[in-house]
N, C-alpha and C positions, 0 to 999 in steps of 0.2 A: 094474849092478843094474836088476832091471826094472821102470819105472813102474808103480804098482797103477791100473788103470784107473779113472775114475771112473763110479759106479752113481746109477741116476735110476730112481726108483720112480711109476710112470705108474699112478694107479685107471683101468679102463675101458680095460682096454689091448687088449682084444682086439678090435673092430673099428671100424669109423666112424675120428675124428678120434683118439682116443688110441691106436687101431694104427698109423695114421701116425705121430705122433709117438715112439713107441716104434718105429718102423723109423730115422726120420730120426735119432735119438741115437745108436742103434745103428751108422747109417753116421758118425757123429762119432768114434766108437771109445768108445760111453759101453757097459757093463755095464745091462742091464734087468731090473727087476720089472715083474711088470704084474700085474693084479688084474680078474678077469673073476664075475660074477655068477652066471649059468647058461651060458656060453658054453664050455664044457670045450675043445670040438673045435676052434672059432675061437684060443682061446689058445694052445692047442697047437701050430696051425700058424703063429702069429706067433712063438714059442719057435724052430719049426723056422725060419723065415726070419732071425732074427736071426742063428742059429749059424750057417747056409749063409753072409752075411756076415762070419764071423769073430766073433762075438760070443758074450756067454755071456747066459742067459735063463732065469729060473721063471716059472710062475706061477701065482699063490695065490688061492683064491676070497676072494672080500669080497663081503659085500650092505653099502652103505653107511647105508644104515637101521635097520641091526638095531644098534643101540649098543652093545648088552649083551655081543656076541659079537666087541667087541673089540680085550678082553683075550687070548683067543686066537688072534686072526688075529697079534697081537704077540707072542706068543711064539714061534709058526711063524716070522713072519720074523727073529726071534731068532737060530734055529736054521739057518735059512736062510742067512744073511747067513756066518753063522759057515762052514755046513759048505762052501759051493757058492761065496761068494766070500771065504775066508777072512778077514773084518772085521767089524767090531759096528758099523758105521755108513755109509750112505749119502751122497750127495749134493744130490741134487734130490730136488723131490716137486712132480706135477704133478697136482692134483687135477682130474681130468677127468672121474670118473664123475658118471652121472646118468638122467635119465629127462625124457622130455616129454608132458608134459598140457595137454590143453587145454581150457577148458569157459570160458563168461560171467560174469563177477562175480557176477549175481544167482540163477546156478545152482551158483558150485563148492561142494561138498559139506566141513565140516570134513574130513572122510576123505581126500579129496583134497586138501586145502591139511596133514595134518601127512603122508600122504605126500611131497607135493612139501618138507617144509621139514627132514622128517628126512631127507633124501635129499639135497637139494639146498645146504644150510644149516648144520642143527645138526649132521648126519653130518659134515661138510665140519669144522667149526669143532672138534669133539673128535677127529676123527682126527688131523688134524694138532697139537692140543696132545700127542698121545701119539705123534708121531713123532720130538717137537722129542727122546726124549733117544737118538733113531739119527739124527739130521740132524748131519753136520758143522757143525762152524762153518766160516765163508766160503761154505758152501753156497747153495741157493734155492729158494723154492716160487710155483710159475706154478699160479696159480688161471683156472678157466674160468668167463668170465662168458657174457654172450651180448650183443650188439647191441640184444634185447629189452630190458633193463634200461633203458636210455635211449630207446626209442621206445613208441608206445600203440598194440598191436595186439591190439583184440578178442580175447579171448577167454585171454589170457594176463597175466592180471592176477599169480593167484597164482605162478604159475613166472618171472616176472618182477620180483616182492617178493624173493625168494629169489635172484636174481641182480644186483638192486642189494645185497640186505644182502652179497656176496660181492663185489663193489665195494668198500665199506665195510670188510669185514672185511680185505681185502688193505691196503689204507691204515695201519691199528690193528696188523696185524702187519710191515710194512714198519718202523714204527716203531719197537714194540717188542723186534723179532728183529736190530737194527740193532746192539744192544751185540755179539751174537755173529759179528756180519759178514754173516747170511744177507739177502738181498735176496730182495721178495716182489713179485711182481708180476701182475697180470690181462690174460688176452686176453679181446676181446669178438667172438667169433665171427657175423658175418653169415649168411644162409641155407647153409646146408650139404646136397651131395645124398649124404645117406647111410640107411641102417635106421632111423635114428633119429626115435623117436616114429610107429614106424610105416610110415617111409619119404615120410610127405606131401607134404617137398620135393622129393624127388626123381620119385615116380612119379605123383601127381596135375598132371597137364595143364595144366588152367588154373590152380593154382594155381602151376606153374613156370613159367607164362610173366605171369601177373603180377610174381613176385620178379624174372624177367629184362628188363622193362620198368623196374625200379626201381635198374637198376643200367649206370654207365656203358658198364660192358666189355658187356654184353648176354648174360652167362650167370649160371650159379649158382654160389658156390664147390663144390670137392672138399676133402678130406681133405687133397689134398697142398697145397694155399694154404696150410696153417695148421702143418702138422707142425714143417716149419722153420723159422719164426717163435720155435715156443716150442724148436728146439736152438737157434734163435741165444741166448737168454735163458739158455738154462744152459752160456753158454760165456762166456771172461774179456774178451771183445769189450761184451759187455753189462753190464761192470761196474758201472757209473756209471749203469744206468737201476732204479731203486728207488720201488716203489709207484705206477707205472704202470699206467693200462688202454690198454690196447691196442686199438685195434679193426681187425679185419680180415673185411672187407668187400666190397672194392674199391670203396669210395665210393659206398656206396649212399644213395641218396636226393642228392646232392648239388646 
């Protein structure tokens, strides 16, 4: 009989760090969801490179913000799950989506801190209570913190509140999700050179050779540092690591 492959549902899969990780599960032999915002075309061709690997792939819009709209996004993968990988239930869920802001304490605008925390946060905190009844048990969910959460860097006060409460929140569900086996745990991503927020770290100059100054190996991370990190985590080699943050970095500041 043929092993039913296991399925890991990646927000923000379409490019930056959750297209990698959604490659890297895929070459584990895991089955992908991914979930892309406005990135139709990018999604798409992550869908094409998984199945060129062997693998099988949808993927669903979600704005992680919008709360209200999602009762429908769960019912899509209802439907989904059912028709395309014959099952009503998942394995992992790696909350990855997100957005980067930045502005001074004494200028960020309310508008921009319930962005940043419906997004970041409270999006993060009810989606996954409504994923617990498609999450297996013995399952896992790898939440994305960032490096920020523990350091003070101007101007990211609020996008950095919102990545310690997801700290915190991984801890509280480690805990509590422990009767059903699922193990929860946090990576905390250091400078990363991807689109994200704009692309800052990656195509502003000085500000990439500052971060490369502050880091022993003397560059910036990629995408691919971190993808396999978090397959290692949803594989049965990482059993035993439960409510963990993670930080990957390569020893910055050290």
């Amino acid at each position: 009989m043929k092993t039913k492959k296991e399925i890991a549902l990646i927000t923000g899969g379409s490019r930056g760090i959750g297209k990698n990780i959604a490659l890297k599960l895929a070459e584990k032999g895991f089955d992908i969801i991914i979930t892309y915002r406005k990135e139709i075309v990018e999604a798409e061709k992550v869908v094409e490179e998984i199945e060129h690997i062997g693998g099988k792939a949808v993927a669903i819009k979600l704005s992680q913000e919008q709360l209200d709209r999602f009762d429908s996004f769960f019912c899509q993968l209802k439907h989904i799950l059912l028709d395309e990988f014959h099952t009503d239930h998942f394995n992992y869920l790696i909350n990855n989506a997100g957005i980067g802001l930045s502005a001074p304490f004494c200028d960020t605008t309310e508008e921009q801190f319930d962005l940043l925390m419906n997004t970041l946060f409270k999006g993060v905190y009810f989606f996954t209570q409504k994923t617990l009844q498609y999450l297996n048990d013995n399952g896992g969910i790898i939440n994305i913190s960032s490096r920020l959460a523990q350091a003070s860097v101007p101007g990211y006060s609020a996008y950095a509140s919102m990545k310690s409460a997801i700290e915190a929140l991984t801890r509280y569900e480690a805990k509590e999700l422990s009767i059903r086996g699922i193990r929860v745990n946090s990576i905390a991503p250091g400078p990363i050179a991807t689109d994200f927020a704009d692309g800052v770290i990656r195509d502003d100059a000085e500000y990439n050779a500052k971060l490369k100054a502050m880091t022993p190996f003397g560059r910036i991370g990629v995408p691919d540092d971190i993808g396999g990190v978090v397959a290692f985590l949803c594989t049965k080699e990482a059993a035993w690591l439960n409510g963990q943050r993670i930080e990957i970095s390569g020893g910055m500041n050290l």
